[in-house]
C-alpha positions as CSV (number, residue, x, y, z in Angstrom):
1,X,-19.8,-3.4,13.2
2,X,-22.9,-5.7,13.5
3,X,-22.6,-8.9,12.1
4,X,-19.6,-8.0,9.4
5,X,-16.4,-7.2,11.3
6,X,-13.4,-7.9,9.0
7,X,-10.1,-9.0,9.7
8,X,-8.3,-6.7,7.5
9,X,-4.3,-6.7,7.0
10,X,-1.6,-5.0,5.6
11,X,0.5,-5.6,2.4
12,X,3.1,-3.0,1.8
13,X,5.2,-2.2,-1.8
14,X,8.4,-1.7,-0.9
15,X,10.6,-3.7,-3.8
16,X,10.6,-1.0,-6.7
17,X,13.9,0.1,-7.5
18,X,13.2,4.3,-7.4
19,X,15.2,5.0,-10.6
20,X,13.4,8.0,-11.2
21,X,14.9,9.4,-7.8
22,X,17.9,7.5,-7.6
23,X,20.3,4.9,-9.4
24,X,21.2,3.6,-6.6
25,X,18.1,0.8,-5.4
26,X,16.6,1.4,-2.3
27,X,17.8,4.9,-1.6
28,X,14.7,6.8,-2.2
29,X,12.4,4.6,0.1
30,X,15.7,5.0,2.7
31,X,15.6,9.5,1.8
32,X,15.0,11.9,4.9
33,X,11.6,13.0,5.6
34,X,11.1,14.8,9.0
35,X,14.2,13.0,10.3
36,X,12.7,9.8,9.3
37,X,12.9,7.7,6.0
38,X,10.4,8.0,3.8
39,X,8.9,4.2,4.4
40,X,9.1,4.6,7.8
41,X,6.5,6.8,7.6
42,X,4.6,4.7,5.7
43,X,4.9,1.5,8.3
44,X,4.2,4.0,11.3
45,X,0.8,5.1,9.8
46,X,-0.1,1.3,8.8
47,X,1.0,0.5,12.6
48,X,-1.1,3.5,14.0
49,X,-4.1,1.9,12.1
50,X,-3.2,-1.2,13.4
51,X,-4.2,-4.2,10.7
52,X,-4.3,-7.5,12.1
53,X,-1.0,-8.9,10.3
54,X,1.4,-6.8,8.2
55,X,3.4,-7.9,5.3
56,X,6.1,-5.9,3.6
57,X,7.4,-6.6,0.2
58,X,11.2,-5.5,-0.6
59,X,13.1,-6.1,-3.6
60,X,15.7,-3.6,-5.2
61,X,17.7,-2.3,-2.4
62,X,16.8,-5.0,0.0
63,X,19.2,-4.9,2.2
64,X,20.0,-1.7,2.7
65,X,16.3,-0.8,3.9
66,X,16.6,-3.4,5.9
67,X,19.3,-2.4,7.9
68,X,18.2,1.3,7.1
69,X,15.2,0.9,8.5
70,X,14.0,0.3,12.5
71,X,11.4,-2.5,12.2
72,X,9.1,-3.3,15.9
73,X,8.9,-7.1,15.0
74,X,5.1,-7.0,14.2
75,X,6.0,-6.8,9.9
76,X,6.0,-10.5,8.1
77,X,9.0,-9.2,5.7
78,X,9.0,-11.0,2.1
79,X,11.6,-10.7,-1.0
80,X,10.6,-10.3,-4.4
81,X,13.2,-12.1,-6.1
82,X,12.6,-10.5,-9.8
83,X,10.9,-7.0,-9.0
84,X,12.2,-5.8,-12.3
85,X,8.8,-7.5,-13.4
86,X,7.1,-5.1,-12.1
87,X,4.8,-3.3,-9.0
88,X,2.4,-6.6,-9.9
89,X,4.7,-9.3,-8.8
90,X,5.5,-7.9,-5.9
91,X,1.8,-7.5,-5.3
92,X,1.2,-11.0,-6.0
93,X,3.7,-12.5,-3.4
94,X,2.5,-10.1,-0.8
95,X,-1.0,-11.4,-1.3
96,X,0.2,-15.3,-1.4
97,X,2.4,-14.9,1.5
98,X,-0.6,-12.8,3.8
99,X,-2.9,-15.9,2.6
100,X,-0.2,-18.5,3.7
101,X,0.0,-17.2,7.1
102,X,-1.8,-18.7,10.0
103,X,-4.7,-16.3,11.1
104,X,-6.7,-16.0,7.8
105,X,-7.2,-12.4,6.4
106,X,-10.9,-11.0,5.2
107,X,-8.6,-8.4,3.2
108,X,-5.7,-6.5,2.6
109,X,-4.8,-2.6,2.5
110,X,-2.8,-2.3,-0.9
111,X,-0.2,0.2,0.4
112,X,2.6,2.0,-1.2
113,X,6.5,2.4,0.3
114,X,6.8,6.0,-1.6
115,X,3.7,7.8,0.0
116,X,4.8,8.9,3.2
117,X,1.7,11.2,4.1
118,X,-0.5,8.2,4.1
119,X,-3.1,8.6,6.8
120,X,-4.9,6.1,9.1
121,X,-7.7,7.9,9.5
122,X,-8.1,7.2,4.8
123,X,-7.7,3.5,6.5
124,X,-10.4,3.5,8.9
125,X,-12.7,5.2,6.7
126,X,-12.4,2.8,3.9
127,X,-12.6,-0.4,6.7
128,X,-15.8,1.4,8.0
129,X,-17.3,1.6,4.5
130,X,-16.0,-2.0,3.4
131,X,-18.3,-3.1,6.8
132,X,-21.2,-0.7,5.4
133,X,-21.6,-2.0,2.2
134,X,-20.6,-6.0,2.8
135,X,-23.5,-6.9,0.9
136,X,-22.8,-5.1,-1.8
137,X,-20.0,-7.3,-2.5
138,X,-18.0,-4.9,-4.3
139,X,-13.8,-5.7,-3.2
140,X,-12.4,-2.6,-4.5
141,X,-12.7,-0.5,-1.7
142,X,-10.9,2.7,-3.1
143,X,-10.1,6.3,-1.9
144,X,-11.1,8.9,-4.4
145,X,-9.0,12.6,-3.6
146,X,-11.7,15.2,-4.2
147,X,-8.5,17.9,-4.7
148,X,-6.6,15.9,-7.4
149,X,-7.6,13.1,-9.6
150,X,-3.9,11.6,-8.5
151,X,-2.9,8.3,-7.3
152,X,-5.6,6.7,-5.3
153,X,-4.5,5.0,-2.5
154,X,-4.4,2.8,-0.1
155,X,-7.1,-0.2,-2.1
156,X,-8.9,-1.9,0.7
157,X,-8.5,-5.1,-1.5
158,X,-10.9,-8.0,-0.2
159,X,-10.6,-11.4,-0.2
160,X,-13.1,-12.7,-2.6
161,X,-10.8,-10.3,-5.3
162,X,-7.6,-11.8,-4.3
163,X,-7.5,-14.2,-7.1
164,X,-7.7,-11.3,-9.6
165,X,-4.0,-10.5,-8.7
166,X,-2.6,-13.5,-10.3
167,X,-3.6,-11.9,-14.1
168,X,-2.2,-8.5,-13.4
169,X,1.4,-7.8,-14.9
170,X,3.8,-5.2,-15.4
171,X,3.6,-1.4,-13.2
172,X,0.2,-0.3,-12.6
173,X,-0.7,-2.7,-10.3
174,X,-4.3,-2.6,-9.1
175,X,-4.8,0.4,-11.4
176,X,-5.6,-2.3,-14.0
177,X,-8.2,-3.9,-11.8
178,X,-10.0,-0.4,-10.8
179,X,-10.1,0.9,-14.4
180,X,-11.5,-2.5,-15.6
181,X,-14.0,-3.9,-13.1
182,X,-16.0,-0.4,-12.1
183,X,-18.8,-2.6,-11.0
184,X,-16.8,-4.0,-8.5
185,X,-15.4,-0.5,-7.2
186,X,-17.1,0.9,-4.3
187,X,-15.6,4.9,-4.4
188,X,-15.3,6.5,-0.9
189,X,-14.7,10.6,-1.1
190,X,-11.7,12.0,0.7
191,X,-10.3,15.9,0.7
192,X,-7.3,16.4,0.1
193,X,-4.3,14.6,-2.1
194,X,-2.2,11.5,-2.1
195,X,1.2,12.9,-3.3
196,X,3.5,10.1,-3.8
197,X,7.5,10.4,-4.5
198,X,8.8,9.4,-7.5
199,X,11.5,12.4,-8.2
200,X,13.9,14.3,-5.9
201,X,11.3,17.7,-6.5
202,X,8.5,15.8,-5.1
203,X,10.3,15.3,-2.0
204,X,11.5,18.6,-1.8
205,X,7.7,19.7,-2.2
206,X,6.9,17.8,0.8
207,X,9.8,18.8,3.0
208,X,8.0,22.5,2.6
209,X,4.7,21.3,3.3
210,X,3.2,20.2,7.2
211,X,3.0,16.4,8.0
């Protein structure tokens, strides 16, 4: 990795309250995927890439995924205490609670609780390219889905961009940031699609399709 080797970490959305799947908080993010739930998908693929800290965000629900879930004691867990404001607060204490911790971070992976095919290999690829294009000094390092324009995810957000978080409100999250800063966007081509689950069908369309 010559002489730009990162230190990249983890920040994982977990506080959203799923009303679209469920009234009750936390039970989508806690739903049967494979005999697992559907975040603990999620945290096994950010454990397989293996970041060097991890911090998950939880909110609505917290306590049930909590007990719900079978952390390994390697995730830094954080409560949003108002995630009715939106997928942008929750982003924002993530990032201030990975900066507050003792080993400094060169970035973060922007990862979602409700995609449960995420794969390491999309993380790898966009740490490789991050490393490839340091002097570029575009942060944004962001998958683009070559077989669906969908959501595009995980952001490789880096550091010198973590301050941009603090004038991002409401649900879109670093949506905002991606549509208005291109210049600062470096694109990196995947095939495939990064279904996420907001509805009961969309888990039901991935409970017929292969991990």
């Amino acid at each position: 990795m010559g002489a730009y080797s990162f230190r990249l970490a983890a920040v994982v959305l977990a506080a959203g309250a799923g009303s679209r799947y469920s009234l009750q908080p936390g039970v989508k993010l806690l739903a049967d995927l494979d005999g697992q739930p559907l975040l603990a998908h999620v945290l096994e693929a950010v454990r397989t890439y293996g970041p060097a800290a991890t911090v998950v965000v939880l909110g609505h629900g917290a306590a049930e995924i909590e007990r719900g879930i079978r952390w390994r004691g390697g995730e830094t867990r954080v409560i949003n205490p108002a995630p009715e404001r939106g997928l942008a607060s929750s982003l924002g204490i993530g990032i201030r609670t990975l900066g507050s911790l003792p080993q400094p971070s060169d970035g973060a992976f922007i990862v979602l609780g409700d995609q449960p095919r995420l794969q390491p290999a999309v993380m790898r690829a966009l740490a490789e390219a991050a490393t490839r294009e340091a002097r570029q000094g575009r942060p944004l390092i962001v998958p683009r889905y070559t077989d669906e324009p969908g959501p595009r995810n995980p952001v490789l957000l880096m550091k010198s961009a973590w301050g941009w978080v603090d004038d991002l409100d409401g649900d879109r999250g670093l949506a905002t940031l991606i549509d208005s800063r291109p210049g600062s966007v470096l694109d990196v081509p995947f095939a495939g699609v990064m279904p996420d689950v907001d509805e009961a069908g969309d888990l039901a369309r991935l409970r017929t399709q292969p991990g």
